[in-house]
N, C-alpha and C positions, 0 to 999 in steps of 0.2 A: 104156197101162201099167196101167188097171182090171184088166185079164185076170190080172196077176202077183198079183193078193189073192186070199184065199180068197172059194168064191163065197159065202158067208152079208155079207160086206162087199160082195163086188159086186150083188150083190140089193138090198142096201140105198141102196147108190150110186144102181142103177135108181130104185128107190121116190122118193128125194126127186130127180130129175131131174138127175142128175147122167150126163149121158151122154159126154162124152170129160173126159179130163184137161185141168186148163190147163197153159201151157208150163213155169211151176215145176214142174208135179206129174210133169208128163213127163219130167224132167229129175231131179227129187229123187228117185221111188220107187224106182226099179233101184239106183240108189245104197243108198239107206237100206235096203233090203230084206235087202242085204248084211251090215248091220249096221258099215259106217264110218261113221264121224263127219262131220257135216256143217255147212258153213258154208252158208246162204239168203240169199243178196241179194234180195229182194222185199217190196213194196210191202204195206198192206193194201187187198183186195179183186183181191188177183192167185192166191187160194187157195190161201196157203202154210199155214193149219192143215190143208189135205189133205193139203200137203207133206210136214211133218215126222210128221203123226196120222194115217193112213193106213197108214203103215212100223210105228209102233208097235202100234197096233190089231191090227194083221196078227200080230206076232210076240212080242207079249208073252203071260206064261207066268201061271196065275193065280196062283205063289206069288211073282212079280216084281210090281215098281212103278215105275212112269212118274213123273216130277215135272216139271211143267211153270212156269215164273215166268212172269206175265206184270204189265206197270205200272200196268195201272187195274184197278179190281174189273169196268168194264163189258168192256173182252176176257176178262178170267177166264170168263165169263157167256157170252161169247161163244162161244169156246174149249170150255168144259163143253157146250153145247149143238150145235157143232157133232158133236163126239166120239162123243156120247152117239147122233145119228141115224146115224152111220154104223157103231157096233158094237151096235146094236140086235140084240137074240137072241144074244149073245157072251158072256154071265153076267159081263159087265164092269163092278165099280162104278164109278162115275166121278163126280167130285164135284168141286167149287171151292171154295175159301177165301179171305176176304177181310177189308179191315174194312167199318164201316159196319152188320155183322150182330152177333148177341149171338156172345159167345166160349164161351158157358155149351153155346149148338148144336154148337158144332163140336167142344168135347170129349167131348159126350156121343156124335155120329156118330161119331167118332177111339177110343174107350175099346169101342163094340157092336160098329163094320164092321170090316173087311177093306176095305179101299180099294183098287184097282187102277191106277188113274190120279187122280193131287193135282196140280189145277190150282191156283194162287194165284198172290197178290200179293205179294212179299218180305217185305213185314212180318210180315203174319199169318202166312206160314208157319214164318220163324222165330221167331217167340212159339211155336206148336204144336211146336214144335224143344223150346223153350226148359220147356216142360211136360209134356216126354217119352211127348206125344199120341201124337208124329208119328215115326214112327220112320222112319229112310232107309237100314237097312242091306243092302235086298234094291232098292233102285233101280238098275233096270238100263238107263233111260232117262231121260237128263236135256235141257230143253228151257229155252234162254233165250228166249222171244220179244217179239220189238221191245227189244235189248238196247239197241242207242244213246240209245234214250228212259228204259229203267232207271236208263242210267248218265246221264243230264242230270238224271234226277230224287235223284241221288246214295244211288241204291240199289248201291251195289259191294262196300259195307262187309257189308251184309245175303246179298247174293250170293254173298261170300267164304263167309261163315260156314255157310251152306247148303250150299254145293259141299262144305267139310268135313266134312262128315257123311257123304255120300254113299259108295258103293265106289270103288276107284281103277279094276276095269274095269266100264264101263259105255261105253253108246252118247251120245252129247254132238251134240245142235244147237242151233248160233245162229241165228238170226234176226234179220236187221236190215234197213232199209230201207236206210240208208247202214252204211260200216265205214271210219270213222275209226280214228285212231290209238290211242284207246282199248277201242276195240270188238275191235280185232286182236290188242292186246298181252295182251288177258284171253282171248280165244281161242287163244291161243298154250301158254297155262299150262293152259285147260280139255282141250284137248283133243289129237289124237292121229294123224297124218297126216289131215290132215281135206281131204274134197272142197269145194272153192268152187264152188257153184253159181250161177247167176248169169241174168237172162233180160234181153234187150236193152234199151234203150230203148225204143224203138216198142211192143215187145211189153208194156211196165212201164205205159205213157201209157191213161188210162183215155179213152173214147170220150165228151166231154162237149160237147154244143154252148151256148155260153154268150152270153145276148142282155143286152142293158143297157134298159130303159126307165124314161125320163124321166117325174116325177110332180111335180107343183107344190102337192100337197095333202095331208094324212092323209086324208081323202077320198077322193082320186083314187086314192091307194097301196090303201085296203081295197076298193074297187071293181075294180079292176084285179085284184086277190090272190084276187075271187070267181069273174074272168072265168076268170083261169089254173090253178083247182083243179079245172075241169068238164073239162081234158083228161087229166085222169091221176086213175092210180087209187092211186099211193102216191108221198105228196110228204112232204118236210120245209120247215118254214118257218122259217130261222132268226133271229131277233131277241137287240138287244143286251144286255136286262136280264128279273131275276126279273117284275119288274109289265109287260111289255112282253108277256112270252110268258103271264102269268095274263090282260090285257085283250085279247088276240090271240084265245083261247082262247074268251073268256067271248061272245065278238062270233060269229063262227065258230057255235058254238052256238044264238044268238040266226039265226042264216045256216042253221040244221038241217043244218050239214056236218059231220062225222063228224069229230072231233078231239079229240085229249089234248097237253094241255102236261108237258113235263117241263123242269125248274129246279133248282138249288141248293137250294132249301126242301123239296122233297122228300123223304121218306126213299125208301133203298135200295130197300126194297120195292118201294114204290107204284112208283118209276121201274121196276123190273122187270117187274109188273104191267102196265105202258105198253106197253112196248117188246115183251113178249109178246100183246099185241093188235094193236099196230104190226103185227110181224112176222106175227100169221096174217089182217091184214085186214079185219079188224072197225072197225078205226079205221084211216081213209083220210090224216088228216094229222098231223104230229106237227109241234107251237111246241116247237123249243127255243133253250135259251139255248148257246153255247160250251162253259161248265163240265157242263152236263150230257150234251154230244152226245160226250167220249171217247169213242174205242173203238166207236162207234157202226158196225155192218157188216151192212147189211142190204140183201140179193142185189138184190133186186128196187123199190127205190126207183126211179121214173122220172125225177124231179124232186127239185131244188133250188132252193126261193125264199130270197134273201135282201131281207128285209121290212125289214132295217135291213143295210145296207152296214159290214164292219169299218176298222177303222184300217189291220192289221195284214197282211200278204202271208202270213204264211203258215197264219194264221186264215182267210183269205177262201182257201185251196188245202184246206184239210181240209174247210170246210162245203163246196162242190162236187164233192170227194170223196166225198161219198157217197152219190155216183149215180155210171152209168156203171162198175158193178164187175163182176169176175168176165167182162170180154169183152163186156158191155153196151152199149146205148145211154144215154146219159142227155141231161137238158138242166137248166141251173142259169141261173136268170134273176133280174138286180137291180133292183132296184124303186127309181131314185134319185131323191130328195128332192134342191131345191137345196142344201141346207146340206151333203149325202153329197156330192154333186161332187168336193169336195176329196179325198173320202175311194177316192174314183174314180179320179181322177190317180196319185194317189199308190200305190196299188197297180199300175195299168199302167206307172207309170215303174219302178216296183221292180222287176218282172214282168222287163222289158226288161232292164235289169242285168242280172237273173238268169242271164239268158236268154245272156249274152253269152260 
């Protein structure tokens, strides 16, 4: 489905190794190319930003604008950087908006550029609404993604107000991993005979092989965590707290292995900073905490250690999510302490429910 873009995008596609579609993107571009509206059922690291950002790239016009929401600042980041390498040489600005950054930057970028594509986070963007930075009356692409997550995080009210601003015709995709009852009934009102796209299960299930090993020590846990970082070449390690993943870090170092912690204490930056050394390999492992791993989508992770075992079922399915993406191998291995056992059970028993 690459073929149906113009070739300065499929050149680009080549460049960063992007050689067939995945089954979303197969499925999405012909559609979207069209210019219908589109409903995404897919997961992250099933390649739905090629999905929905591909179709746009392709057919937007320099005096149109794309508006993209997304729930945390680290997809926005994410999002903006995917975008950005596939319409490389397209004279396409493309920018993200978030909090956590000065607001003083973003209206001073908003009041000089021409923007062609506003990626954000609902807030910030309606504040930039709200300061008549941001204007949306030439948006001819609108993009919810990871709406079900928007709407748990009870961004709908901010969503509303956004979508109001916008033209009545424009191009409209959701994004969702699930489409609940409230994800549906707001796509109903967004949008406009819209295609449901949809890729199977099997196809959705990322490729993760997942080992358990038993540790009777802190000890025994960081010797173990030395042995299993000399087979991969980009791991994540995740642990339960801010001083968990700084002493992880500080040891690691002391170990001459190639590591940055990212935490809660962090500013914006610096985790950016990180994560773009993370992402070109310079830095082999990355401690993080939960609150800082959101949105965390990084191709090429081989490995998953969890250094500290969660409570939670669907905390312990997002940190081994992120490996195993984009049609990958991965492998996500738990390091359990006696006192995690429980913490063990009780996720395989949930698991099971689930499952049922």
């Amino acid at each position: 489905m690459f073929s149906l873009l113009k070739e300065e995008i499929r050149k680009n596609l080549e460049e960063i190794g992007f050689k067939k579609p995945t089954p979303i993107q197969e499925k999405t571009i012909p559609i979207a190319l069209k210019g219908r509206d589109c409903l995404i059922q897919a997961k992250t690291g099933t390649g739905k930003t090629g999905a929905f950002g591909l179709p746009i790239l392709n057919n937007i016009r320099q005096e149109e604008k794309a508006l993209i929401l997304a729930p945390t600042r680290e997809l926005a980041i994410q999002i903006r950087d995917n975008l950005r390498s596939f319409a490389k040489n397209l004279n396409l600005k493309i920018y993200a908006f978030y909090g956590g950054t000065k607001l003083q930057n973003n209206l001073k970028l908003l009041r000089n550029k021409e923007v062609n594509v506003v990626i954000g986070t609902p807030g910030r963007v309606k504040d930039l609404i709200n300061r008549e930075v941001l204007k949306l009356d030439n948006v001819m692409y609108f993009v919810l993604d990871e709406v079900d997550v928007m709407l748990d995080m009870n961004f709908k009210e901010d969503i509303d107000f956004i979508y109001s601003k916008t033209p009545k015709e424009k191009q409209v995709f959701f994004v969702s991993a699930t489409f609940p009852s409230k994800v549906v009934e707001l796509s109903r009102r967004y949008t406009n005979n819209p295609e449901f796209i949809k890729i199977g299960a099997k196809e959705l299930e990322p490729k993760i092989e997942e080992k358990t090993l038993k540790v009777f020590s802190i000890e025994e846990k960081l010797e173990l965590l030395e042995e299993l970082l000399v087979n991969f070449k980009k791991v994540i390690v995740f642990v339960n707290r801010k001083r968990d993943a700084r002493f992880l870090n500080d040891y690691l170092r002391k170990k001459r292995i190639s590591g940055e912690a990212i935490h809660g204490d962090l500013p914006q930056r610096k985790r950016e900073e990180i994560l773009k050394k993370f992402r070109a390999g310079t830095v082999k492992v990355l401690v993080a905490t939960d609150v800082a791993s959101r949105g965390l989508d990084i191709r090429e992770v081989e490995a998953v250690i969890n250094f500290h075992l969660p409570e939670d079922l669907k905390i312990y399915l997002h940190r081994i999510g992120r490996t195993g993406r984009m049609g990958r191998e991965g492998v996500a291995v738990n390091l359990v302490s006696p006192e995690e056992r429980k913490n063990l059970e009780r996720i395989k028993r949930l698991r099971r429910y689930k499952q049922r």
